[in-house]
C-alpha positions in Angstrom: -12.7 10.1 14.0 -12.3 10.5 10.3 -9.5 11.1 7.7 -9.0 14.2 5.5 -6.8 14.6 2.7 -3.6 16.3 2.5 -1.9 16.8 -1.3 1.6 15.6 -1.1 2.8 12.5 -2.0 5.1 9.3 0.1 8.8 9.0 -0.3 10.7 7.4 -2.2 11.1 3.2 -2.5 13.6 1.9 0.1 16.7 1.3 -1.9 19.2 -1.5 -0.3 22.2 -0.9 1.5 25.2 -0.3 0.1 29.0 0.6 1.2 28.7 2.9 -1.6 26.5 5.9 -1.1 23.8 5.7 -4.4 21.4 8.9 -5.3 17.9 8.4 -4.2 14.8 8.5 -5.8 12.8 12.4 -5.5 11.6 12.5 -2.2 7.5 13.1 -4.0 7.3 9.4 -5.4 4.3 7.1 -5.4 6.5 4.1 -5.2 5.4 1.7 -2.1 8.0 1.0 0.5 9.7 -2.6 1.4 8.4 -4.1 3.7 10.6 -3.6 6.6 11.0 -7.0 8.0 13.5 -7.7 5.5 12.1 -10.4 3.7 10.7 -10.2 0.3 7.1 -10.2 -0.4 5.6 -13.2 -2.4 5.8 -12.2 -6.1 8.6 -9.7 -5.7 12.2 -10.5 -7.9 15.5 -8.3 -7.7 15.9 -9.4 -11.3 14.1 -6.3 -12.3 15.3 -3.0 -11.7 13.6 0.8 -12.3 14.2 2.5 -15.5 14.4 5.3 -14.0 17.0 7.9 -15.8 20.0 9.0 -13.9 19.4 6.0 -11.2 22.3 4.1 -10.5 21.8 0.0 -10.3 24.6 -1.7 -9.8 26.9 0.9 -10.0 25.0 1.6 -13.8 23.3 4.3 -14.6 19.6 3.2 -16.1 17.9 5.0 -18.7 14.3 5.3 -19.0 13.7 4.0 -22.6 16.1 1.4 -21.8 15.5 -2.2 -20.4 16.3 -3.5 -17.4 19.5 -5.4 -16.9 19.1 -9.2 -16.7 20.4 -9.3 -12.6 19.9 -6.3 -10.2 22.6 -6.0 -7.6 22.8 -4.4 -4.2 21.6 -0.9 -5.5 18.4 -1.5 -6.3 15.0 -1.2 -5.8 12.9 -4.0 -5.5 10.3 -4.2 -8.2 7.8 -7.3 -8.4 7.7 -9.4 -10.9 4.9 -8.5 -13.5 5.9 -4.5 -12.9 7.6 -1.9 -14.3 8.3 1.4 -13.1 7.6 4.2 -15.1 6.7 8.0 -14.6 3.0 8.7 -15.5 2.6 11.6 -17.7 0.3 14.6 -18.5 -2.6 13.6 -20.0 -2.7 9.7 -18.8 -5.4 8.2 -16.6 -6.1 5.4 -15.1 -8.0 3.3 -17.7 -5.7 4.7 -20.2 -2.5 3.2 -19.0 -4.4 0.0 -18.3 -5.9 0.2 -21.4 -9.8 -0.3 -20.0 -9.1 -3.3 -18.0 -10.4 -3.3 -15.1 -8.3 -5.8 -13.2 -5.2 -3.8 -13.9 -6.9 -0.9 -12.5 -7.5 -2.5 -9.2 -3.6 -3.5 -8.9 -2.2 -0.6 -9.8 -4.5 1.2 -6.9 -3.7 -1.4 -4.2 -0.2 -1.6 -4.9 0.4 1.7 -5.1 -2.0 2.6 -2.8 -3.7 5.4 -4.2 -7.8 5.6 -5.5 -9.1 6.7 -8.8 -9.1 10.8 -7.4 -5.4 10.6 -6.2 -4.0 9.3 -9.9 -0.4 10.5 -9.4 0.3 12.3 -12.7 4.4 13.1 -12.4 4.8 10.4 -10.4 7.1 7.2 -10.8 4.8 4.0 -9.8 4.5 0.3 -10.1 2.6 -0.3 -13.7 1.2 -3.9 -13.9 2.2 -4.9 -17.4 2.4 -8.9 -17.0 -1.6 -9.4 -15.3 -0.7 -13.1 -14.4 2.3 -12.2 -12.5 0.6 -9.2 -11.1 -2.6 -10.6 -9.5 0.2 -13.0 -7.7 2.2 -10.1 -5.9 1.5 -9.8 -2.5 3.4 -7.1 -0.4 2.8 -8.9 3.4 3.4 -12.1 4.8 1.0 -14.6 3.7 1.2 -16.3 7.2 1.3 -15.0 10.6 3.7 -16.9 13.7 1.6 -15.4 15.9 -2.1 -15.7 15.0 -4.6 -14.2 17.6 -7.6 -16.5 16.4 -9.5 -17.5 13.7 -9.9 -14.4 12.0 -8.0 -11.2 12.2 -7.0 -7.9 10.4 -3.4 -7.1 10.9 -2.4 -3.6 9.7 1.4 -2.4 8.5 1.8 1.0 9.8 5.5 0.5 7.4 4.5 -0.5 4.2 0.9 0.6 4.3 -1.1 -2.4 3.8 -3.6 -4.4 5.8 -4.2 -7.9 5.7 -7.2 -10.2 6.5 -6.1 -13.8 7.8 -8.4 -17.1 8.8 -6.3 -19.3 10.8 -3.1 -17.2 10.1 -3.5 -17.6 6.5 -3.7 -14.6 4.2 -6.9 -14.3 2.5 -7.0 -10.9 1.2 -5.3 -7.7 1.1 -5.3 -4.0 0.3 -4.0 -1.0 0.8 -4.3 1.7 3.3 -3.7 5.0 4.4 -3.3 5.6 8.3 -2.6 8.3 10.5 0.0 11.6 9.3 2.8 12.2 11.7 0.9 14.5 13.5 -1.8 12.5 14.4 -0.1 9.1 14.2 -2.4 5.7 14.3 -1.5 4.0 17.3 0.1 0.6 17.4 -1.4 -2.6 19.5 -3.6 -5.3 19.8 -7.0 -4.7 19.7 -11.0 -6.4 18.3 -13.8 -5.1 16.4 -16.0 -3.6 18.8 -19.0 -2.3 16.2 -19.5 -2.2 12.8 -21.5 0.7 11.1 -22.3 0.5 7.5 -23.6 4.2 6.7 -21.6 6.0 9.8 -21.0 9.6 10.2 -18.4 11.5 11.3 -19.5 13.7 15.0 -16.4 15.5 15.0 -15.5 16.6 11.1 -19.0 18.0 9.9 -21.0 14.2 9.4 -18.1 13.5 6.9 -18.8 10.1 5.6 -17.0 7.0 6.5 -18.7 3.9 4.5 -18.5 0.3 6.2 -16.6 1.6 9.6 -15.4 -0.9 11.9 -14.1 0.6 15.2 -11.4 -1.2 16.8 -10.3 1.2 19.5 -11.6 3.9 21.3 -12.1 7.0 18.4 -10.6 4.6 15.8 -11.8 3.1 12.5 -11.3 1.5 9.5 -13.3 2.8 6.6 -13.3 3.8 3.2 -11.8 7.5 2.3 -9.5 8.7 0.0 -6.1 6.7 -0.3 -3.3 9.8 -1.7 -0.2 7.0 -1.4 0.8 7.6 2.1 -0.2 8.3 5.6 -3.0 11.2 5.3 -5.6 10.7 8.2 -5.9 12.0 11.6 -5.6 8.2 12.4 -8.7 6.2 11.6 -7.3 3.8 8.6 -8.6 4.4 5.6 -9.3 1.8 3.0 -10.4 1.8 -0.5 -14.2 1.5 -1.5 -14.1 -2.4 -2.8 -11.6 -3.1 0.3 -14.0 -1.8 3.2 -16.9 -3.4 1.6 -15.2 -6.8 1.4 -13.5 -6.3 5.0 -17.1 -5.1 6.6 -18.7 -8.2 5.7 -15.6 -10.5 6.5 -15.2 -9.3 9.9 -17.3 -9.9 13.0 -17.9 -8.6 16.4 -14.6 -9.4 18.8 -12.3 -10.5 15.6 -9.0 -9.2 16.7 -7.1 -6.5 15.3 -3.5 -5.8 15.3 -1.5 -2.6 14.4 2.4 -3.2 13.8 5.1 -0.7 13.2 6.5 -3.6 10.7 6.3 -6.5 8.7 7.2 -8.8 11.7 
């Protein structure tokens, strides 16, 4: 089973609860969600807030040229630290706004979950802008309660992320893109049943899927385009450094879970 692309782009952040009904973000926005378990991913501050114009924080309206007040409160969205959030505009690329380095590059596409082809010009996005504080941000739990065994990949159907853990212990992470509504990737528990460096689709004319690892049934993870939210017809895609890495992490009856959450 393989991915395809569709051109639209996620919601909006989640913003935090409030008594007080806030405008929302535009629905087309490249910022990642929260993760929904409610607790805040490592690296991640409420004492930065988007400067996005006509956004109310804290009952504030932020401009965009303007900097970001020293506390967010309640209505806000949750920015890590080493971020900003800024709307890319006509005429910027990737190396551009990371200014050639390379590290950058990779952040911006794992935290905002997007590769090089899906650069969201228009968009409002996390911009690394601090690289120290940046390469510390991780957006899913860094342990795991309930480990299965000494290595497994645990996917976040919420926030979009997969994580690889030894022992319950993250060790790397990335981003994903998994299944559209329509054709929704299923939750569960699951292993690796076969790995297939140079695999080709049977069912989408031989489309390629690099590094596939099937887990279940029709269902892989492999490298395909990454547009910022779920695009596939449920395999999980990954981006191209991310597969590689995970192909040659993973072995034969590693387990897999899917979860709706961060829990």
């Amino acid at each position: 089973m393989v991915c395809v692309l569709v051109v639209f782009f996620a919601a909006a952040p989640v913003l935090a609860m409030s008594p007080k009904k806030e405008p929302e973000l535009p629905k087309q926005s490249a910022l990642p969600v929260s993760d929904s378990s409610g607790s805040t991913p490592q690296g991640s501050s409420l004492q930065k807030t988007a400067d996005i114009t006509g956004l109310k924080v804290a009952g504030k309206s932020v401009e965009a040229s303007g900097s970001p007040p020293s506390a967010a409160k309640k209505d806000s969205v949750i920015i890590p630290e080493g971020f900003v959030v800024r709307k890319l505009r006509k005429g910027e690329s990737l190396s551009k706004i990371c200014e050639n380095d390379s590290v950058c590059q990779v952040i911006f596409m794992k935290v905002n979950r997007v590769d090089q082809r899906h650069f969201p010009v228009g968009k409002r996005v996390l911009l690394p802008v601090e690289r120290e504080k940046a390469e510390k941000y991780v957006p899913i739990p860094t342990t795991l309660t309930d480990s299965r065994g000494e290595r497994e990949i645990r996917i976040y159907l919420s926030s979009q992320y997969f994580g690889a853990y030894e022992k319950g212990v993250l060790v790397f992470w990335g981003a994903v893109s998994t299944g559209k509504r329509t054709n929704a990737t299923p939750p569960g528990k699951f292993v690796v049943n076969y790995k297939q460096r140079f695999k080709k689709s049977i069912k989408y004319d031989n489309a390629p899927m690099p590094y596939s690892i099937n887990y279940n049934g029709g269902y892989f993870m492999h490298q395909q385009s990454l547009p910022g939210y779920p695009a596939s017809h449920g395999c999980v895609r990954l981006l191209m450094s991310d597969a590689e890495r995970l192909f040659t992490w993973a072995k034969l009856k590693d387990p897999v879970t899917v979860v709706r959450n961060g829990k």
